[in-house]
Gaussian input, Z-matrix of N, CA and C with variables (Angstrom, degrees):
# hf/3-21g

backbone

0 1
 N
 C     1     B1
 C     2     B2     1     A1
 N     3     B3     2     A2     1     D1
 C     4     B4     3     A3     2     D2
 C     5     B5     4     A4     3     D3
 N     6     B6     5     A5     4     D4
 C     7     B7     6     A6     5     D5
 C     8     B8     7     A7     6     D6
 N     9     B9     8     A8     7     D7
 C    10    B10     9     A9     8     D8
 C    11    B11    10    A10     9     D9
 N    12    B12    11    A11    10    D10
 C    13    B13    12    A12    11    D11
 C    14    B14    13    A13    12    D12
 N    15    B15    14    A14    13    D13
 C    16    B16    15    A15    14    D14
 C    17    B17    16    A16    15    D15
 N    18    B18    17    A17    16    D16
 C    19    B19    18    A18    17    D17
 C    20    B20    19    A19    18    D18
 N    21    B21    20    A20    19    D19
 C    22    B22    21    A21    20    D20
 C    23    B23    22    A22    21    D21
 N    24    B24    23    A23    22    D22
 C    25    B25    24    A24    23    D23
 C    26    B26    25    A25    24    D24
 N    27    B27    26    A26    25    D25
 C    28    B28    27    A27    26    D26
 C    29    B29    28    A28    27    D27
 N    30    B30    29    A29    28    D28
 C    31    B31    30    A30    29    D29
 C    32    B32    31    A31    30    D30
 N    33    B33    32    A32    31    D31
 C    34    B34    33    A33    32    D32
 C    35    B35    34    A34    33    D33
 N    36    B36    35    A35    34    D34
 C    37    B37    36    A36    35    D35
 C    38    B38    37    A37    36    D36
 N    39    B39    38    A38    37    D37
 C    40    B40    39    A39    38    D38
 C    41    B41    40    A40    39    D39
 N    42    B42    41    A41    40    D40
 C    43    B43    42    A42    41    D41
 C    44    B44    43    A43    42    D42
 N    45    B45    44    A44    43    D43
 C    46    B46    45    A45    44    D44
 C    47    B47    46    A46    45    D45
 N    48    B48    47    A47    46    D46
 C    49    B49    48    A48    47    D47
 C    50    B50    49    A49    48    D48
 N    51    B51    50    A50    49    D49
 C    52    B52    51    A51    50    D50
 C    53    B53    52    A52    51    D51
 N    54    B54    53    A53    52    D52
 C    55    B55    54    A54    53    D53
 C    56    B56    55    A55    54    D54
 N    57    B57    56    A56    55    D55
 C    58    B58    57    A57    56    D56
 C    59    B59    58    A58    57    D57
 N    60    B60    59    A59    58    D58
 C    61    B61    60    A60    59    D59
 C    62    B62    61    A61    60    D60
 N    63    B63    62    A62    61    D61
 C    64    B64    63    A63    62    D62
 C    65    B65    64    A64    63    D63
 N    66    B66    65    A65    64    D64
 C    67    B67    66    A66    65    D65
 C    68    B68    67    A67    66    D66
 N    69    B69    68    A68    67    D67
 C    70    B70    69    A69    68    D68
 C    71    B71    70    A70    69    D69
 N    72    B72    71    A71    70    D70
 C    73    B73    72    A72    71    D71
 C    74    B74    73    A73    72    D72
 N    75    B75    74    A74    73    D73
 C    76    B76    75    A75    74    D74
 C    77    B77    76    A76    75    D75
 N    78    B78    77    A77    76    D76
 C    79    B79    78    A78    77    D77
 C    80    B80    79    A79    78    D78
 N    81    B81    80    A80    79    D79
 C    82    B82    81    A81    80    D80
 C    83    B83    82    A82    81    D81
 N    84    B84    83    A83    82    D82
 C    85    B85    84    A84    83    D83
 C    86    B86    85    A85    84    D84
 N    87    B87    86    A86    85    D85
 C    88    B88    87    A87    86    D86
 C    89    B89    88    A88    87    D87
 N    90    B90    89    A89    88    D88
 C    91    B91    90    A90    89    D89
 C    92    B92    91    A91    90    D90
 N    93    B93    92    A92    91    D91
 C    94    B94    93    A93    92    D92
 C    95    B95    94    A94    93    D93
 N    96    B96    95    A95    94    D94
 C    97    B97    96    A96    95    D95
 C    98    B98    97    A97    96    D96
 N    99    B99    98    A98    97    D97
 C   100   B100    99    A99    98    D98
 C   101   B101   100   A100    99    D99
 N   102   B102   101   A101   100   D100
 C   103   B103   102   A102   101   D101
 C   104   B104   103   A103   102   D102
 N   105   B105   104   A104   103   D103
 C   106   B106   105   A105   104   D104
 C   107   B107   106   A106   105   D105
 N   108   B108   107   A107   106   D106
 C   109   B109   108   A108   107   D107
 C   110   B110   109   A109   108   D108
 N   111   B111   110   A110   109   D109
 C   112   B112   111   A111   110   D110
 C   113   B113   112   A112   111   D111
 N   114   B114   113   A113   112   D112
 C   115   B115   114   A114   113   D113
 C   116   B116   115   A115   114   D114
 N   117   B117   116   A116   115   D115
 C   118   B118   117   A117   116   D116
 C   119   B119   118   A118   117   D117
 N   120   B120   119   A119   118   D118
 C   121   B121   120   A120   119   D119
 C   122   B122   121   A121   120   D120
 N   123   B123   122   A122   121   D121
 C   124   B124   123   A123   122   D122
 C   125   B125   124   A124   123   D123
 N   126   B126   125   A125   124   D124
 C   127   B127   126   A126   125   D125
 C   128   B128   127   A127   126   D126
 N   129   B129   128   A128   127   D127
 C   130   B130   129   A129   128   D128
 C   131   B131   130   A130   129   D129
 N   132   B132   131   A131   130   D130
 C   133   B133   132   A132   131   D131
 C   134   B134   133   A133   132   D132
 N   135   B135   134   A134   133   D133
 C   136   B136   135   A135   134   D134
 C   137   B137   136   A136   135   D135
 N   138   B138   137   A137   136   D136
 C   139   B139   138   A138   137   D137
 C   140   B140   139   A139   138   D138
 N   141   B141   140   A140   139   D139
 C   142   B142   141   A141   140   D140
 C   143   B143   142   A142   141   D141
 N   144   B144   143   A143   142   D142
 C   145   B145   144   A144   143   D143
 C   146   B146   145   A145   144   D144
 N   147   B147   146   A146   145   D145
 C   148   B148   147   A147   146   D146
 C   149   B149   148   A148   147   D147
 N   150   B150   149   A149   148   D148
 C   151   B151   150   A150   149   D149
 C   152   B152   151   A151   150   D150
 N   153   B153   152   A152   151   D151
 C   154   B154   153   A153   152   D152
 C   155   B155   154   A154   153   D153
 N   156   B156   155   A155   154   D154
 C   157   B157   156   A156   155   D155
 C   158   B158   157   A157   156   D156
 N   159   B159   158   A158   157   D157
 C   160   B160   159   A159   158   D158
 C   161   B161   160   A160   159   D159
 N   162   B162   161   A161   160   D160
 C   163   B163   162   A162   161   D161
 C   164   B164   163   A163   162   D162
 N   165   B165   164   A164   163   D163
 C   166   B166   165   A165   164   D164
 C   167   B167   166   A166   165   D165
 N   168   B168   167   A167   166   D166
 C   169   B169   168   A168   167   D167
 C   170   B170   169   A169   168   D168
 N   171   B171   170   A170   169   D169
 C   172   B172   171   A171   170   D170
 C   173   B173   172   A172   171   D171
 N   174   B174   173   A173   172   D172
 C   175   B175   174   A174   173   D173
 C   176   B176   175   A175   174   D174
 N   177   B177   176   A176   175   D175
 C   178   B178   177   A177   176   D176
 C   179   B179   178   A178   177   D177
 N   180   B180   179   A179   178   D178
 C   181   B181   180   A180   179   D179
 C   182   B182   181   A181   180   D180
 N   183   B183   182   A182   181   D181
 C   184   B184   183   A183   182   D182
 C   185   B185   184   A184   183   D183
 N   186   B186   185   A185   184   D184
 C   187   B187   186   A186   185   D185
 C   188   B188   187   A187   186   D186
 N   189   B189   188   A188   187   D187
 C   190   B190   189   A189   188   D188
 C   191   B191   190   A190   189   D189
 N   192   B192   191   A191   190   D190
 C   193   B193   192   A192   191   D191
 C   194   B194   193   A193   192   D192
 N   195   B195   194   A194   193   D193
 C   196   B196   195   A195   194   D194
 C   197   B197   196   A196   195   D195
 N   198   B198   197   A197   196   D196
 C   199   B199   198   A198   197   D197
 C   200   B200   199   A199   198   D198
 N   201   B201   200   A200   199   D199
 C   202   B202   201   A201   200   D200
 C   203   B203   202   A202   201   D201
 N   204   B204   203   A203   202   D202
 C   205   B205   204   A204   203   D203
 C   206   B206   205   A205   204   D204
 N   207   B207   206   A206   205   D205
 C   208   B208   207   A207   206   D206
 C   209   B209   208   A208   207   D207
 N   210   B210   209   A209   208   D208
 C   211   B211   210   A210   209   D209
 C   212   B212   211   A211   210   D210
 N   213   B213   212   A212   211   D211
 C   214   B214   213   A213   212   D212
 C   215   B215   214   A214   213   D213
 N   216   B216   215   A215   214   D214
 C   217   B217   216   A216   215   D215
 C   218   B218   217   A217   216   D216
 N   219   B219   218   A218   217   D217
 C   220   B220   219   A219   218   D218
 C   221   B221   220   A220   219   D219
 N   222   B222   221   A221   220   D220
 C   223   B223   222   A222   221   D221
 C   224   B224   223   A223   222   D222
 N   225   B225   224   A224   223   D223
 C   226   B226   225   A225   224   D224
 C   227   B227   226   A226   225   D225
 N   228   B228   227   A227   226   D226
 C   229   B229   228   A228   227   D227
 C   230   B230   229   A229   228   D228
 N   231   B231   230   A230   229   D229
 C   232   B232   231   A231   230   D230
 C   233   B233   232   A232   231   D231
 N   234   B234   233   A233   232   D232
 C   235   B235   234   A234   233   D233
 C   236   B236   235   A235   234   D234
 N   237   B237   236   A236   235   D235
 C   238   B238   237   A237   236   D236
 C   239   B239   238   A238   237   D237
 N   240   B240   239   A239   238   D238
 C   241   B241   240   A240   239   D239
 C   242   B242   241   A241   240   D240

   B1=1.4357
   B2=1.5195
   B3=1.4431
   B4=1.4478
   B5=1.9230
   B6=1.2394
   B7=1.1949
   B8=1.3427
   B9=1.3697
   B10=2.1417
   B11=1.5818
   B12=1.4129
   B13=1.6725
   B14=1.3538
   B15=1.5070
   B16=1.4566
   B17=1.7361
   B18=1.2946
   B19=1.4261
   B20=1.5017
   B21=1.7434
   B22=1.5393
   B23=1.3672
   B24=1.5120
   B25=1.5955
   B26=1.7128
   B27=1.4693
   B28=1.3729
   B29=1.3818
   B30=1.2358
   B31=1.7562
   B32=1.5383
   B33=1.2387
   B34=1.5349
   B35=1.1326
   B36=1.2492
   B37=1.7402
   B38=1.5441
   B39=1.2461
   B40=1.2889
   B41=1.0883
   B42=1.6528
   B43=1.5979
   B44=1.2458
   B45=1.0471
   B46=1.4412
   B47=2.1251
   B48=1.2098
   B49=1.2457
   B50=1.8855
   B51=1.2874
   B52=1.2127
   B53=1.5333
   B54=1.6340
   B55=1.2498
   B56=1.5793
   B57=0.9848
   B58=1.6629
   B59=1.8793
   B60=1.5174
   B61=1.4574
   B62=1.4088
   B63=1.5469
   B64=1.6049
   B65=2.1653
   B66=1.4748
   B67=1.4238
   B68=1.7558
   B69=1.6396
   B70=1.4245
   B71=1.2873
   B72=1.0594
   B73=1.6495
   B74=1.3332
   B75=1.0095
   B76=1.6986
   B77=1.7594
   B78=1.5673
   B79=1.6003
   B80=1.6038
   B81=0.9760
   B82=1.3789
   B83=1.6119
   B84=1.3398
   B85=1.2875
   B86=1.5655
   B87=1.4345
   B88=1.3413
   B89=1.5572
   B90=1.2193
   B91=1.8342
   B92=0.9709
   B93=1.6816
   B94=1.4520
   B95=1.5494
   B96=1.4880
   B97=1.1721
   B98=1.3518
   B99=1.7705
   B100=1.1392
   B101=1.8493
   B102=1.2787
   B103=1.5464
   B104=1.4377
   B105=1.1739
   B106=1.6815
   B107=1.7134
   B108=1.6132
   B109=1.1990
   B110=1.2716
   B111=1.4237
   B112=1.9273
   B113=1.2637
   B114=1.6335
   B115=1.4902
   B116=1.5185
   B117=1.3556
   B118=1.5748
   B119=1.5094
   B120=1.6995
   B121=1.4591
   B122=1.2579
   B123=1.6676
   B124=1.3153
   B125=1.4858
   B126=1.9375
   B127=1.3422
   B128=1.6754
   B129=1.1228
   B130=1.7137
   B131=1.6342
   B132=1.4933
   B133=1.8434
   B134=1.6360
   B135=1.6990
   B136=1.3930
   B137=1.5863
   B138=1.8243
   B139=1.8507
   B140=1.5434
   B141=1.6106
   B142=1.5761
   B143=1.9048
   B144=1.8791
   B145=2.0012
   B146=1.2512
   B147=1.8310
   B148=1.6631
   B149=1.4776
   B150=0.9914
   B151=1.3248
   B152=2.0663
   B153=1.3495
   B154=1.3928
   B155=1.6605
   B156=1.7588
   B157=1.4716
   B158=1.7369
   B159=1.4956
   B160=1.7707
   B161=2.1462
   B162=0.9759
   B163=1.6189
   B164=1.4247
   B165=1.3442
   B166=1.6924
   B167=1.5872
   B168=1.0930
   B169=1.8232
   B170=2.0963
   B171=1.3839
   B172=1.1712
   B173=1.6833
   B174=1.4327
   B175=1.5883
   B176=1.7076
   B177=1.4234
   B178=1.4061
   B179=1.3284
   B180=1.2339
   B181=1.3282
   B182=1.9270
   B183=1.3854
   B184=1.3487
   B185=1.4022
   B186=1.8019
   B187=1.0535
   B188=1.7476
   B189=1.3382
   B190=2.2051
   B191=1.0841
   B192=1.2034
   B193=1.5381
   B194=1.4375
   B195=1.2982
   B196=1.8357
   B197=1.2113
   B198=0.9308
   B199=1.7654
   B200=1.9168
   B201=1.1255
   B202=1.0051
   B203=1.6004
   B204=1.5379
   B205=1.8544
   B206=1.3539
   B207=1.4243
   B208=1.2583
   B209=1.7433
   B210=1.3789
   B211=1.3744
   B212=1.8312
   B213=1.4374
   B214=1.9662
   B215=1.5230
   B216=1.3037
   B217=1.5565
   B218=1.3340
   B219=1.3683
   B220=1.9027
   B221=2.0735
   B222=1.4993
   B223=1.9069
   B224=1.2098
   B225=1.1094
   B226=1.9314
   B227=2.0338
   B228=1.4399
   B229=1.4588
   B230=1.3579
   B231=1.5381
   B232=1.5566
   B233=1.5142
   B234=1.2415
   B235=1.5305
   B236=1.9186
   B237=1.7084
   B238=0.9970
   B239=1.4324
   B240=1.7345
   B241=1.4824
   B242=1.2573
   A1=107.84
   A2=111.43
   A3=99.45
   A4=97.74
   A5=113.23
   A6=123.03
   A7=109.49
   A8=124.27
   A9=110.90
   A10=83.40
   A11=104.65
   A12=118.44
   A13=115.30
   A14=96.84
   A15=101.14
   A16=120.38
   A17=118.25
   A18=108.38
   A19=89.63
   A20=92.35
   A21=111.08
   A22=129.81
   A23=137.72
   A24=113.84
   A25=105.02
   A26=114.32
   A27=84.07
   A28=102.35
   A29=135.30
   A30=141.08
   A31=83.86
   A32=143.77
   A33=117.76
   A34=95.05
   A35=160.74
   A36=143.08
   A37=101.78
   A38=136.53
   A39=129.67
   A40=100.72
   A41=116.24
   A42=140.65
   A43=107.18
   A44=122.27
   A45=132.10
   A46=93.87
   A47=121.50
   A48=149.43
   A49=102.34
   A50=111.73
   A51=114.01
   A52=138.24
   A53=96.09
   A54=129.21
   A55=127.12
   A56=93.50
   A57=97.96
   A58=100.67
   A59=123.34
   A60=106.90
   A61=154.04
   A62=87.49
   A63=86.30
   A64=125.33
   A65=87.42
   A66=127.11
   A67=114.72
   A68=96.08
   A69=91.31
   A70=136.90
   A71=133.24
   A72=145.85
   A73=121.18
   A74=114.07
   A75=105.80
   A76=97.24
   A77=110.32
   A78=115.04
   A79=88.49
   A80=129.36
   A81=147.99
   A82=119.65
   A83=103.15
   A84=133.42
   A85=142.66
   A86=108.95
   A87=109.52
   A88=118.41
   A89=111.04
   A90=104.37
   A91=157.44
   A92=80.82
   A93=124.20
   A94=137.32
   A95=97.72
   A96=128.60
   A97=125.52
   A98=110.11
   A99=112.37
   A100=115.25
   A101=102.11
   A102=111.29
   A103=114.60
   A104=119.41
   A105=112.10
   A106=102.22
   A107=94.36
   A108=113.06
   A109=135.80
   A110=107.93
   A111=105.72
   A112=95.42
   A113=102.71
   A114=112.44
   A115=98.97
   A116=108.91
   A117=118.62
   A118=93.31
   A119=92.24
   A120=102.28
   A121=100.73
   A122=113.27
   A123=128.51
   A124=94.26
   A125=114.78
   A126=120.84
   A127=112.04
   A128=107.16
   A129=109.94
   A130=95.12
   A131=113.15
   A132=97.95
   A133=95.62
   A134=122.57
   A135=105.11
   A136=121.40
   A137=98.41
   A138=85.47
   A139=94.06
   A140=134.45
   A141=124.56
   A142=107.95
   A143=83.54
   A144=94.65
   A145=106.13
   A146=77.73
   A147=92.73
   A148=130.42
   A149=128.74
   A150=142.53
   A151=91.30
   A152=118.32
   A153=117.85
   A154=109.17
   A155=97.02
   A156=109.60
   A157=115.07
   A158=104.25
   A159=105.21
   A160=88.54
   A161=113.77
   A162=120.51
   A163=98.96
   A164=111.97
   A165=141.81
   A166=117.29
   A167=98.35
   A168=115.64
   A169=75.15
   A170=128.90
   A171=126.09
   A172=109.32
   A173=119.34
   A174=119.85
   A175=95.68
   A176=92.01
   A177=103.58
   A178=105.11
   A179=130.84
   A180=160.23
   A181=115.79
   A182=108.32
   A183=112.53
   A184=130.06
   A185=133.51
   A186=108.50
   A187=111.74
   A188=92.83
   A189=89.64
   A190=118.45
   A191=135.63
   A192=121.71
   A193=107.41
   A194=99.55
   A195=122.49
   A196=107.35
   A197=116.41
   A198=112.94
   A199=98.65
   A200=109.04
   A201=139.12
   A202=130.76
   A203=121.87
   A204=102.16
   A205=95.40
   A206=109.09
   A207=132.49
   A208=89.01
   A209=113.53
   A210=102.94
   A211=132.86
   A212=78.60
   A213=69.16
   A214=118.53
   A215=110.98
   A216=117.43
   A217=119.16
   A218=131.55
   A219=125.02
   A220=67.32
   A221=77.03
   A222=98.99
   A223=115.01
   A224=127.29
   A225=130.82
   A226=86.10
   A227=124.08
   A228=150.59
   A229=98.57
   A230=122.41
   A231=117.80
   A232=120.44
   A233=141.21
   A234=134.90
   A235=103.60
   A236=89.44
   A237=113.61
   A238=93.06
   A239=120.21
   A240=92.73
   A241=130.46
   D1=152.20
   D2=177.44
   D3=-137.68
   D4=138.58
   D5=-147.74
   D6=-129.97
   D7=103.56
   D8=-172.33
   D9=-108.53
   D10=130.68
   D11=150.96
   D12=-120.91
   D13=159.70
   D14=172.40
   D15=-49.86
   D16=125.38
   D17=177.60
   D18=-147.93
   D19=103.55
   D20=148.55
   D21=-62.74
   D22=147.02
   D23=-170.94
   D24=-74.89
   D25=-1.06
   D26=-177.24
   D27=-107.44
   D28=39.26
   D29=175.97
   D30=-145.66
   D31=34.90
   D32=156.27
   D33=-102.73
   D34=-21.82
   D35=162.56
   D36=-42.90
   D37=-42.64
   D38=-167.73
   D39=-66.18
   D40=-65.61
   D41=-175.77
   D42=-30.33
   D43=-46.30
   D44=-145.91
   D45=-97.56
   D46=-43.30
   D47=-173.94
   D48=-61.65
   D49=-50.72
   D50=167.07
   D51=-79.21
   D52=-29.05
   D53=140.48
   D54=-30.20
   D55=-52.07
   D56=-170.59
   D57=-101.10
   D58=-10.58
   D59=142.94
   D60=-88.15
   D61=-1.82
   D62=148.96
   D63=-124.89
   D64=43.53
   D65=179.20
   D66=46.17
   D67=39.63
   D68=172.91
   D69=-83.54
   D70=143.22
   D71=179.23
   D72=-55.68
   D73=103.92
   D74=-179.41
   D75=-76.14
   D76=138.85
   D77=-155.63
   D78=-115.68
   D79=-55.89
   D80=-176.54
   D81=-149.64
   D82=135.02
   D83=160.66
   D84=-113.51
   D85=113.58
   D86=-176.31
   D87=-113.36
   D88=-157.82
   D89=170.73
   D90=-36.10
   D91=-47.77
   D92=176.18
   D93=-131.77
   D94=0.47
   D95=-177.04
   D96=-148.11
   D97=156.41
   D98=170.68
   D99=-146.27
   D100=148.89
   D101=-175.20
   D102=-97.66
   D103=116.33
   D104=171.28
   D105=-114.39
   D106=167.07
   D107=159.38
   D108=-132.71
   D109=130.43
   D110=-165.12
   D111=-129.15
   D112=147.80
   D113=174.83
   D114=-151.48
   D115=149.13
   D116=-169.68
   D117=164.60
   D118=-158.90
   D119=-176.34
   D120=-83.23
   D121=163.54
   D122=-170.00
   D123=-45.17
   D124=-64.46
   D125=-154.38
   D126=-41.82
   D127=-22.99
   D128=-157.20
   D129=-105.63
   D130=-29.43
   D131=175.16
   D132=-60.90
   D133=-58.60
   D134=-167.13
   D135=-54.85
   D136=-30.64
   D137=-168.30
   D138=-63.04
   D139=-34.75
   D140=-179.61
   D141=-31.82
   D142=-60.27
   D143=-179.97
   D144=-5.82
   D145=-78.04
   D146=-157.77
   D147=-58.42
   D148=-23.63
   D149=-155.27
   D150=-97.17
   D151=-39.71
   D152=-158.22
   D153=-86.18
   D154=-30.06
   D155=-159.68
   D156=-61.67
   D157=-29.65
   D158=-166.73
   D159=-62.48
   D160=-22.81
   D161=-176.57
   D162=-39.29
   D163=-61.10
   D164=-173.41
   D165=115.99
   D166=124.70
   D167=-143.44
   D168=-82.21
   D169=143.06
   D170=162.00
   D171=-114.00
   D172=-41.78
   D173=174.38
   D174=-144.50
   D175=166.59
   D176=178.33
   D177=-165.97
   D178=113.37
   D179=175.69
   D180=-93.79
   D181=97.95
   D182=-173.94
   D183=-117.53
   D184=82.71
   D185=-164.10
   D186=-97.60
   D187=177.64
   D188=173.29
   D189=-89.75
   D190=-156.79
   D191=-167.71
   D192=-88.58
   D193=151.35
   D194=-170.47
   D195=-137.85
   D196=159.46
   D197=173.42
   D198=174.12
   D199=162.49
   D200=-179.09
   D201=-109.91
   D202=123.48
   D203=-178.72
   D204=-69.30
   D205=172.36
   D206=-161.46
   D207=-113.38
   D208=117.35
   D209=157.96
   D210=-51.76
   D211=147.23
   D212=174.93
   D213=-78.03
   D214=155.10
   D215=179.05
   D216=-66.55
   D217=137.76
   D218=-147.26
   D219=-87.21
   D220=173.59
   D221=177.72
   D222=-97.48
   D223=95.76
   D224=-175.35
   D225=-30.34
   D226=133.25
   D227=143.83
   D228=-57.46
   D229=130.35
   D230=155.50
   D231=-79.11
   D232=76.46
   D233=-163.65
   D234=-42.65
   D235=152.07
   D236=-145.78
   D237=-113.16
   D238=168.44
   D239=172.74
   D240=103.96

């Protein structure tokens, strides 16, 4: 999820404080704002919600699960020679 709230400079120590317990990324920062990104289980993006939103929620970008296969590991060659 990626999440911009209002972040005045004198409430980004908090922002940032709650931020970093449910180990989100600060993505961008502007004047007045800041963008994080959190990913986990649903339960823990909303408890983020809740805890970030009284800030003032400005966008919020939410997708469902995605993922990618993992390539396979190449086979070490025994050199020859």
């Amino acid at each position: 999820m990626l999440f911009r709230s209002n972040a005045p400079p004198s409430k980004r120590g908090e922002i940032l404080e709650v931020a970093s317990i449910f180990k989100a990324t600060a993505v961008d920062v502007a004047a007045n704002s800041m963008t994080f990104q959190v990913t986990g289980q649903p339960a823990k993006v909303n408890d983020f919600l809740d805890l970030i939103r009284p800030y003032g929620m400005i966008d919020l970008v939410k997708s469902g699960r995605i993922a990618l296969p993992r390539e396979p590991k190449a086979r070490k060659l025994k050199a020859t020679g």
